[in-house]
Backbone bond lengths (Angstrom), bond angles and torsions (degrees), N, CA, C in turn:
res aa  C-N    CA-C-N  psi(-1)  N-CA   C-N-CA  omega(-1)  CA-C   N-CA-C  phi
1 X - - - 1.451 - - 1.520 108.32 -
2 X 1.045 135.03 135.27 1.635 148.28 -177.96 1.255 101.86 -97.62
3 X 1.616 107.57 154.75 1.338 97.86 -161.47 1.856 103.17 -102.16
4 X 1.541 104.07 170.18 1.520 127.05 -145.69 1.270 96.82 -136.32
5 X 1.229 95.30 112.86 1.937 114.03 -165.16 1.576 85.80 -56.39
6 X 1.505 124.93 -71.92 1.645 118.59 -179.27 1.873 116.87 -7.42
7 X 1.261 92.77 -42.25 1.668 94.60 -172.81 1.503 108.92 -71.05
8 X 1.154 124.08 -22.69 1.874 123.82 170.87 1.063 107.83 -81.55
9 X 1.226 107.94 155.20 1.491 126.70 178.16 1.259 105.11 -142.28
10 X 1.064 132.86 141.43 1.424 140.86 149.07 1.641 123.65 -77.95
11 X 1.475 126.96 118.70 1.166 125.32 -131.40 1.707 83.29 -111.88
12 X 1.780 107.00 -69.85 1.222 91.84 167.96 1.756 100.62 -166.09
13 X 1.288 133.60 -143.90 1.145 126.08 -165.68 1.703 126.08 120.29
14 X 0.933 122.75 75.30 1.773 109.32 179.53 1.471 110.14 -122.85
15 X 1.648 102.05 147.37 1.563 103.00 168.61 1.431 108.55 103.50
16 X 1.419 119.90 -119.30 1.198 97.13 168.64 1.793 123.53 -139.48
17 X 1.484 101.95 29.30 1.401 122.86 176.82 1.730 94.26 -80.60
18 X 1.178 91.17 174.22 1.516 104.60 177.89 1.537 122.78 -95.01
19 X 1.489 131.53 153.08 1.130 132.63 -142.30 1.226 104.97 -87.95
20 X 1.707 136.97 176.17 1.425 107.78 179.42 1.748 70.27 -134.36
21 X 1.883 115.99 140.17 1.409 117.30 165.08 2.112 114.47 -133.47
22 X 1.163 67.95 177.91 1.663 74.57 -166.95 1.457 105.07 -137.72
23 X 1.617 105.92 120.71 1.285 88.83 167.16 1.790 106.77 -141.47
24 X 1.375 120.11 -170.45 1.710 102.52 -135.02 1.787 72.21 -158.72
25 X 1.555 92.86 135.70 1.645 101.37 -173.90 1.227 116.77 171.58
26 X 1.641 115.50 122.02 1.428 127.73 -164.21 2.049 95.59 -60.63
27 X 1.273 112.47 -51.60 1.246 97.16 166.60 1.242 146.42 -9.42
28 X 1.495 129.52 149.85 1.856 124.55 -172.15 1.301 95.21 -67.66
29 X 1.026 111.92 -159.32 1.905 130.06 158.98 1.466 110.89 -83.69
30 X 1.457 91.54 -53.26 1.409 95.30 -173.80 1.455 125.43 -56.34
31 X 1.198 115.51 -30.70 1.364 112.25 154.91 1.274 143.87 -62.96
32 X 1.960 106.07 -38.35 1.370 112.96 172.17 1.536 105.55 -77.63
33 X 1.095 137.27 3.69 1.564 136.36 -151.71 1.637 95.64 -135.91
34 X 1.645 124.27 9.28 1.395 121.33 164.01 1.659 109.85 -69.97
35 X 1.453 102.95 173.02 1.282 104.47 177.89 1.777 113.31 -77.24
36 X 0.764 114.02 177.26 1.883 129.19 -166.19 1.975 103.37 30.00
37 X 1.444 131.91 -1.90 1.412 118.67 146.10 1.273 111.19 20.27
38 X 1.380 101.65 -114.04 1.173 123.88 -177.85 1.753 125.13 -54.14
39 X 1.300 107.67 1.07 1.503 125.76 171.25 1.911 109.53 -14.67
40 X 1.669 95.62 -72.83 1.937 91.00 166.94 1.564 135.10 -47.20
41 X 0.876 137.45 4.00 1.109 165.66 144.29 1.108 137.14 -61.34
42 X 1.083 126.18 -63.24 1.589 168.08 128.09 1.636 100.03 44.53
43 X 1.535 121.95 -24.55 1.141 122.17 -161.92 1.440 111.56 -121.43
44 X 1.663 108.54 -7.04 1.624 133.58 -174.17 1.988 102.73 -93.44
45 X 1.197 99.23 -16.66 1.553 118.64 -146.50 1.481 119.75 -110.42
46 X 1.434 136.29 122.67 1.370 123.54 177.95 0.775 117.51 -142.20
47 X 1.747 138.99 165.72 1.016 158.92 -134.76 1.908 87.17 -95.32
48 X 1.679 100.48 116.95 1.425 103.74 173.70 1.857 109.43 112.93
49 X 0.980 107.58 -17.13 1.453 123.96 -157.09 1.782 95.82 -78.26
50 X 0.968 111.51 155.42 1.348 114.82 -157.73 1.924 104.52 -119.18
51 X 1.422 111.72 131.27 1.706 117.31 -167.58 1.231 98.05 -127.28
52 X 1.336 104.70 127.62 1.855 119.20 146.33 1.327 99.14 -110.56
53 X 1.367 73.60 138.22 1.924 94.07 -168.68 2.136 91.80 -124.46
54 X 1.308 113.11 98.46 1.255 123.63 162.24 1.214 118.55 -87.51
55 X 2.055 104.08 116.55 1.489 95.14 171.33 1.832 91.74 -116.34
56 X 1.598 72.03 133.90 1.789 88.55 162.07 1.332 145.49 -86.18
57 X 1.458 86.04 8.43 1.795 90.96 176.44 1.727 114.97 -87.53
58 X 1.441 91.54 -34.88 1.552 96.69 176.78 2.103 123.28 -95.83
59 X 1.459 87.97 -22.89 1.718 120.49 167.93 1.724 92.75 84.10
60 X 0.944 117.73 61.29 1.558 127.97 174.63 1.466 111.99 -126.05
61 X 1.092 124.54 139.46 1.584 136.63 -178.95 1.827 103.43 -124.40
62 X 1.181 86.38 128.78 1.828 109.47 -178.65 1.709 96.71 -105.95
63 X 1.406 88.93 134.25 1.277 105.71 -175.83 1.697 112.68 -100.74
64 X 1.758 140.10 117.97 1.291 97.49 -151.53 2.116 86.24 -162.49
65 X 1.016 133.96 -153.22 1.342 118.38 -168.82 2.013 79.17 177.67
66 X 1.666 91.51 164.42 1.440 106.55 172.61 1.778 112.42 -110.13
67 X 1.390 77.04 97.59 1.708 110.50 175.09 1.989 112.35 -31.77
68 X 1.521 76.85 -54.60 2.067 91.21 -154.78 1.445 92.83 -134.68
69 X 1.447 117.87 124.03 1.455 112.11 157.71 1.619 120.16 -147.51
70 X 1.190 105.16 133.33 1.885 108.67 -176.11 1.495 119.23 -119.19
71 X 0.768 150.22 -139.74 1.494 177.72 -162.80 1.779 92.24 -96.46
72 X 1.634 97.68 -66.01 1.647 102.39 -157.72 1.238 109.68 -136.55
73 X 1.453 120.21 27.57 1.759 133.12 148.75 1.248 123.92 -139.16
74 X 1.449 126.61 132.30 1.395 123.79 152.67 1.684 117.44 -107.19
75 X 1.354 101.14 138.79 1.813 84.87 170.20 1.496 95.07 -141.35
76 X 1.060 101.66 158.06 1.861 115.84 -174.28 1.797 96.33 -99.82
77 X 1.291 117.41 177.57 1.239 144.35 -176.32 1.348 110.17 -101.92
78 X 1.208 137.64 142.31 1.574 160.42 172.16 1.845 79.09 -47.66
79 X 1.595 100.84 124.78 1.367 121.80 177.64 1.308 119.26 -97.92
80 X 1.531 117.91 118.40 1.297 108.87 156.39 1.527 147.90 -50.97
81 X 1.086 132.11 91.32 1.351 139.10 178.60 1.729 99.80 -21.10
82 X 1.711 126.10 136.67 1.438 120.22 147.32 1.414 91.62 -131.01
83 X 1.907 123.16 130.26 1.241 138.75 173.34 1.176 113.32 -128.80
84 X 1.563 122.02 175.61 1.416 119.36 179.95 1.490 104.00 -95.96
């Protein structure tokens, strides 16, 4: 499944700290947490910006930030697992 701008959210962030987002997806990690992912976006999104990545199949939230970002890549950072 490719990802679906609907699934981000913008949580919060103004000025010139970094943004905090959320996004929500039956998907592994490993998929939402590949490089260019979040590619559609790409222009909402910056280097430093902070991701919860909720998957609901397993009910685990990855804790994770945007590593690398250009013109024509984003990649996130190796995600922290949060479980019960």
């Amino acid at each position: 499944m490719a990802f679906a701008r609907k699934d981000l959210s913008r949580i919060g962030g103004s000025g010139y700290g970094a943004t905090v987002w959320m996004h929500t997806s039956a998907e592994a990690y490993s998929v939402v947490g590949a490089d260019d992912y979040f590619k559609p976006a790409i222009t909402e999104m910056a280097k430093g910006d902070c991701v919860w990545v909720v998957d609901t199949s397993t009910p685990t939230v990855y804790i994770t930030y945007v590593d690398a970002h250009s013109a024509s890549s984003i990649t996130t950072a190796t995600g922290d697992a949060v479980t019960a």
